[in-house]
C-alpha positions in Angstrom: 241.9 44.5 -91.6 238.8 45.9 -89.9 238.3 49.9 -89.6 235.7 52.1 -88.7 234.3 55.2 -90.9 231.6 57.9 -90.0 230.2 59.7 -92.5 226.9 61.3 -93.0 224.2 59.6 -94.3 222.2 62.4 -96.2 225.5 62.1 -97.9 227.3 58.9 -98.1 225.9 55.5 -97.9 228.2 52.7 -97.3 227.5 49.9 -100.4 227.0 46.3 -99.3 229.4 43.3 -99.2 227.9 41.2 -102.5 228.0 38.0 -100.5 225.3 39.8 -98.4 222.6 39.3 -100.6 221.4 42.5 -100.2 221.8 44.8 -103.1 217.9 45.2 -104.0 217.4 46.7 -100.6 220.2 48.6 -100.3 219.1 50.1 -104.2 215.5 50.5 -102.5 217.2 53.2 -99.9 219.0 55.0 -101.7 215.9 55.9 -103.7 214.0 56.3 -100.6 216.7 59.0 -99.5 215.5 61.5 -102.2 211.9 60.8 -101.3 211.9 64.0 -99.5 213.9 66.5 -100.9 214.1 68.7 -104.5 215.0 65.4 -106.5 212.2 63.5 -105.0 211.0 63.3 -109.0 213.9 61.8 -110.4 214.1 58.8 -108.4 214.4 56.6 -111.1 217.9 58.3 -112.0 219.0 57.7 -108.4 218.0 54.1 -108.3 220.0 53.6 -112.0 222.8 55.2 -110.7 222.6 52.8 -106.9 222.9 50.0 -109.5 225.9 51.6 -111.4 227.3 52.0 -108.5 227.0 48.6 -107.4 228.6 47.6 -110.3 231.8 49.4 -109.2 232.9 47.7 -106.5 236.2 46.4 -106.4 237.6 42.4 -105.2 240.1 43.3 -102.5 238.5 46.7 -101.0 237.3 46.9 -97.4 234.0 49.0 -98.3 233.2 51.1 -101.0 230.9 54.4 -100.2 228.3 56.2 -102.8 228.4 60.0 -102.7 224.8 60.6 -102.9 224.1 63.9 -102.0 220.5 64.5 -101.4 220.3 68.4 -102.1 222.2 68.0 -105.1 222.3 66.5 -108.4 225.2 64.2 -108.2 226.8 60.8 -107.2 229.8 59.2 -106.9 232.2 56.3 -105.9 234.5 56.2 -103.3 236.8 52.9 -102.1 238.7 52.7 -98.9 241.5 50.0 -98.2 243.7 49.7 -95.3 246.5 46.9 -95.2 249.0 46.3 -92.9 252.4 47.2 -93.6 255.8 46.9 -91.5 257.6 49.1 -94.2 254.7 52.2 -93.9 256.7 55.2 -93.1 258.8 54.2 -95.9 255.9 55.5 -98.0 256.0 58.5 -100.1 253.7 60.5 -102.3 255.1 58.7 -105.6 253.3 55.0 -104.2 249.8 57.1 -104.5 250.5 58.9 -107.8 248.6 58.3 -111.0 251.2 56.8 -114.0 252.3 60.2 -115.6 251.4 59.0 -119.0 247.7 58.9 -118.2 247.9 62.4 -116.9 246.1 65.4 -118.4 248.2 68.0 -116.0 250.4 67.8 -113.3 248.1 66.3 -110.3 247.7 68.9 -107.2 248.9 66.8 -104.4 249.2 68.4 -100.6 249.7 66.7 -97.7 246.9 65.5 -95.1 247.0 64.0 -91.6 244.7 62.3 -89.5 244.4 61.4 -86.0 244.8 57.9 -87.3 247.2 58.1 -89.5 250.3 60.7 -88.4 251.1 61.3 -92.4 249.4 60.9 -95.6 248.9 62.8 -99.2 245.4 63.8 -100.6 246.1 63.9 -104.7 243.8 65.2 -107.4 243.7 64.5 -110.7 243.0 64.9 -114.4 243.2 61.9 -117.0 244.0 62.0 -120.2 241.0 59.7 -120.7 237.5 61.4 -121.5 233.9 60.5 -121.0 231.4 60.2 -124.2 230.8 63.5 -123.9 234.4 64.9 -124.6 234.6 66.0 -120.2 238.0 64.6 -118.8 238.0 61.6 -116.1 238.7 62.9 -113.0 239.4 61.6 -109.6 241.7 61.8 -106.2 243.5 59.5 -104.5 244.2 59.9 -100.6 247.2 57.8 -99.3 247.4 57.4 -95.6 250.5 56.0 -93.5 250.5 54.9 -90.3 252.5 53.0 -87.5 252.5 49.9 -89.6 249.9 50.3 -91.5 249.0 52.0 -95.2 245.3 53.2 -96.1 244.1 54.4 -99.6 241.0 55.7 -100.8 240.2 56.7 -103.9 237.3 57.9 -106.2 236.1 56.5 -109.2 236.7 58.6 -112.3 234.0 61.4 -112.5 233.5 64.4 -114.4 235.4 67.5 -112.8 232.2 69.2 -110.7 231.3 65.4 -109.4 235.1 65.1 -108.0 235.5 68.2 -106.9 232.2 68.5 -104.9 232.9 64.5 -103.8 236.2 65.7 -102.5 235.1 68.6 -100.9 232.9 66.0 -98.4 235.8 63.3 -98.8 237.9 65.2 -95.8 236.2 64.3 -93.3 235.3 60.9 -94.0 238.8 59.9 -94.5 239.8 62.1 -91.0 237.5 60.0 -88.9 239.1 56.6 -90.8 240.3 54.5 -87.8 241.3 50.4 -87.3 238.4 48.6 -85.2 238.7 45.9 -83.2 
């Protein structure tokens, strides 16, 4: 299913299909986006982390989206799917919901609309997992319904100040999420 996204690009940056053939260049800008700004210097991280992030994308997602704030210090993975579904407002908060056993705490779910999509769920999260540095994996989950169709997008697990700065800029990327023609 085709959709449409906006997002801005001194944040986000939408990551290439692989069959494009493309990846070097698209590693090439993202470096290039720092070129100006306070992390100008650290290019080489950036560009490592553009490949990392490359490395995340998923068969069976319509596009996945690099946080890659340029005034801060940060990056991050973001997926989108939309599918179509004749069942879709039989769709509750429970078909977005981490397993419990993975969970850390009880996940903060509330509920979030779009003009797109007349219900949906935004869900945060803390895993039970943990990084190599002790931090907990952390993420969110948004789960969209609409007249016949479902959306979900969903972050890669980060460390708590990466998810909860990612999520703060999430909102309105997933508001403007829309089908295309």
């Amino acid at each position: 299913m085709r959709f449409a996204v906006d997002y801005p690009p001194e944040l986000w940056a939408a990551m290439p299909d692989p069959a494009a053939g493309s990846d070097e260049l698209w590693i090439a800008e993202q470096r290039a986006a720092f070129a100006g700004g306070p992390f100008a210097d650290r290019g080489e991280l950036f560009e490592r982390a553009a490949r990392e992030a490359l490395a995340r994308r998923r068969a069976g997602v319509d596009t996945s989206l690099l946080f890659r704030p340029t005034e801060l210090p940060m990056t991050g993975v973001v997926h989108a799917v939309l599918l179509s579904d004749p069942e879709a407002s039989a769709r509750t908060v429970d078909d977005w919901l981490p397993d419990p056993a993975t969970l850390l705490v009880d996940p903060a779910v509330s509920e979030f609309e779009t003009d797109a999509f007349e219900h949906g769920f935004r869900i945060a999260y803390v895993l039970k997992e943990r990084f190599a540095d002790g931090s907990p994996k952390t993420g969110f989950v948004y789960g969209l319904i609409g007249a016949g169709i479902v959306g979900t997008v969903f972050s890669e697990p980060a460390i708590q100040e990466v998810t909860g700065t990612m999520q703060l800029y999430t909102d309105p990327v997933v508001g403007s999420l829309r089908t295309a023609a």
